[in-house]
N, C-alpha and C positions, 0 to 999 in steps of 0.2 A: 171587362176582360177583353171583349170583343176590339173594344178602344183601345186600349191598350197594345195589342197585337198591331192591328193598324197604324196607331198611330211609331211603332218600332219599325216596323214594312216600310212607310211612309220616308224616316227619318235614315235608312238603309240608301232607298232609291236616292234620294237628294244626296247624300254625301259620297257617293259611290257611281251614281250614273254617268257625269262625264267623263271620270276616267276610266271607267270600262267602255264609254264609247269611243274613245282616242285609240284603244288599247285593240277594241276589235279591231279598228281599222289599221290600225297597224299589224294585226296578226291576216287582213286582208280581205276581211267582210267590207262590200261597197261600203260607202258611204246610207245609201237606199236600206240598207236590213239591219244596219248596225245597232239602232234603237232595239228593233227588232229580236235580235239573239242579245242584247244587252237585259230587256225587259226578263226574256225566255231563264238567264241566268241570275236574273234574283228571284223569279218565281221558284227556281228547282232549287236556289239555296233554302228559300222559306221552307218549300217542303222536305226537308231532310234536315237541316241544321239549326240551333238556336239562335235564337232574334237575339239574344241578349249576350255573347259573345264576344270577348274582348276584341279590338279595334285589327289588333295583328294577326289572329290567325283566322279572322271573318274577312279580311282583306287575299288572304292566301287562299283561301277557298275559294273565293268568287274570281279571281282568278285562275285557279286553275278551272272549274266551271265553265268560265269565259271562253277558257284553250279547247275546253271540248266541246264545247258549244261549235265555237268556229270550225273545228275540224270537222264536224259531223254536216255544219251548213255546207264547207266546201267541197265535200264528200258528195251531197246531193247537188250539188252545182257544176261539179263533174272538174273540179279544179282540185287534183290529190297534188299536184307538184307543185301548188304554191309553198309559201318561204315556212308555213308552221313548219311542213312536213320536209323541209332542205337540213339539209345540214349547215347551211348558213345560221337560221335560228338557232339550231341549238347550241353553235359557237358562240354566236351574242348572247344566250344565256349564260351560257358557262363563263365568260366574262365579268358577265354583270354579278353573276353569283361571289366570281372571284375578287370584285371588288365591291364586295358585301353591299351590293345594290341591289333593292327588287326593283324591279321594271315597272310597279304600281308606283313606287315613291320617284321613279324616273320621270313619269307621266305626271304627279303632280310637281317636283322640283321644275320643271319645264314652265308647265303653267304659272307659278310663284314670280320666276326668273320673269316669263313676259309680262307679267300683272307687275310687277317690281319697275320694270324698265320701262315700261307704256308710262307710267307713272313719272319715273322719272326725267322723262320726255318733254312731260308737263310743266318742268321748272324751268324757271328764268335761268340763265346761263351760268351766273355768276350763284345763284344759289347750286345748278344740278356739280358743279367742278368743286364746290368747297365742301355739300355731300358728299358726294361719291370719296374724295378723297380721305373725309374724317369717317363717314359710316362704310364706304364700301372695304375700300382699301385699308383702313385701320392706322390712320397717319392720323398723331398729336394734333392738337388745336395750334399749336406754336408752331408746328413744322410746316401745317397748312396755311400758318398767315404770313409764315415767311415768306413762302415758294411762289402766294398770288400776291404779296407786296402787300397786304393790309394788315391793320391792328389784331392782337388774337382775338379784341371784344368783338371790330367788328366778324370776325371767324365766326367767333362764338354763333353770334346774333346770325349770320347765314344758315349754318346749320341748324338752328333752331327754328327760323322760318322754313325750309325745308322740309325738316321732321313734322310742324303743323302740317303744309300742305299734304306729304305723304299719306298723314294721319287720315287727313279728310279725304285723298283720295280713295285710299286700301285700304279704309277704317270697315265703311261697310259689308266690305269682303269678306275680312278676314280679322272682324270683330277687333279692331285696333282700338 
């Protein structure tokens, strides 16, 4: 049972820690405590909330958790007029809300985008132009062997060495 608990705790921190710790610091916890009140807000989800909670509203939770956490750290830090507590924040909230975004999926769509682009970074020129164009942008295999002058086979065959490498880069990540 004991295991079990644990090993739910365990598997919370990992899928959740770095984006609550992007997430303090952008609500203004240094860099230095952010682990800090990041740990503090899975421990108090544990003790008040179920370990076995679906993915969305254990994510809204420790979020907002996260928000009083930070408020009450920058409380004792004697910083009340940073950005939580502006009315700036809560315009970008009310934004984000208005464009059916949460600010948790903001933090990871970010990380995705550089983990995506880092990656694609890594290809040879002529494969990162015949992806991007067929996987990013959503252009035909005909329309992109036209546009760089080649066969659509060889198209074809670019984007498909492409997609290998991707695989092999972001595979381990993000279980590709």
């Amino acid at each position: 049972m004991q295991q079990d608990i644990n090993g739910l705790l365990q598997a919370i921190y990992d899928e959740y820690q770095r984006p609550l710790r992007i997430l303090a610091i952008d609500f203004g916890i240094p860099v230095r405590d952010a682990d800090d009140v990041v740990q503090e807000t899975i421990i108090s989800y544990y003790e008040h909330y179920p370990l076995d909670w679906m993915p969305g509203p254990m994510r809204s939770m420790l979020v907002k958790i996260l928000r009083n956490k930070s408020i009450d750290y920058l409380r004792k830090s004697q910083k009340e007029k940073q950005m939580l507590e502006s009315m700036e924040f809560y315009r970008q909230q009310e934004i984000r809300l208005r464009c059916n975004q949460d600010l948790f999926d903001q933090i990871t769509n970010k990380e995705v985008y550089h983990d995506v682009n880092q990656a694609f970074g890594q290809l040879s020129k002529d494969l990162q132009v015949a992806a991007r164009l067929q996987l990013v942008e959503g252009m035909m295999n005909k329309d992109v062997a036209k546009l760089l002058g080649i066969s659509s086979v060889a198209c074809r065959a670019r984007v498909s060495r492409a997609r290998k490498i991707l695989r092999q880069l972001l595979g381990p990540k993000y279980g590709l």
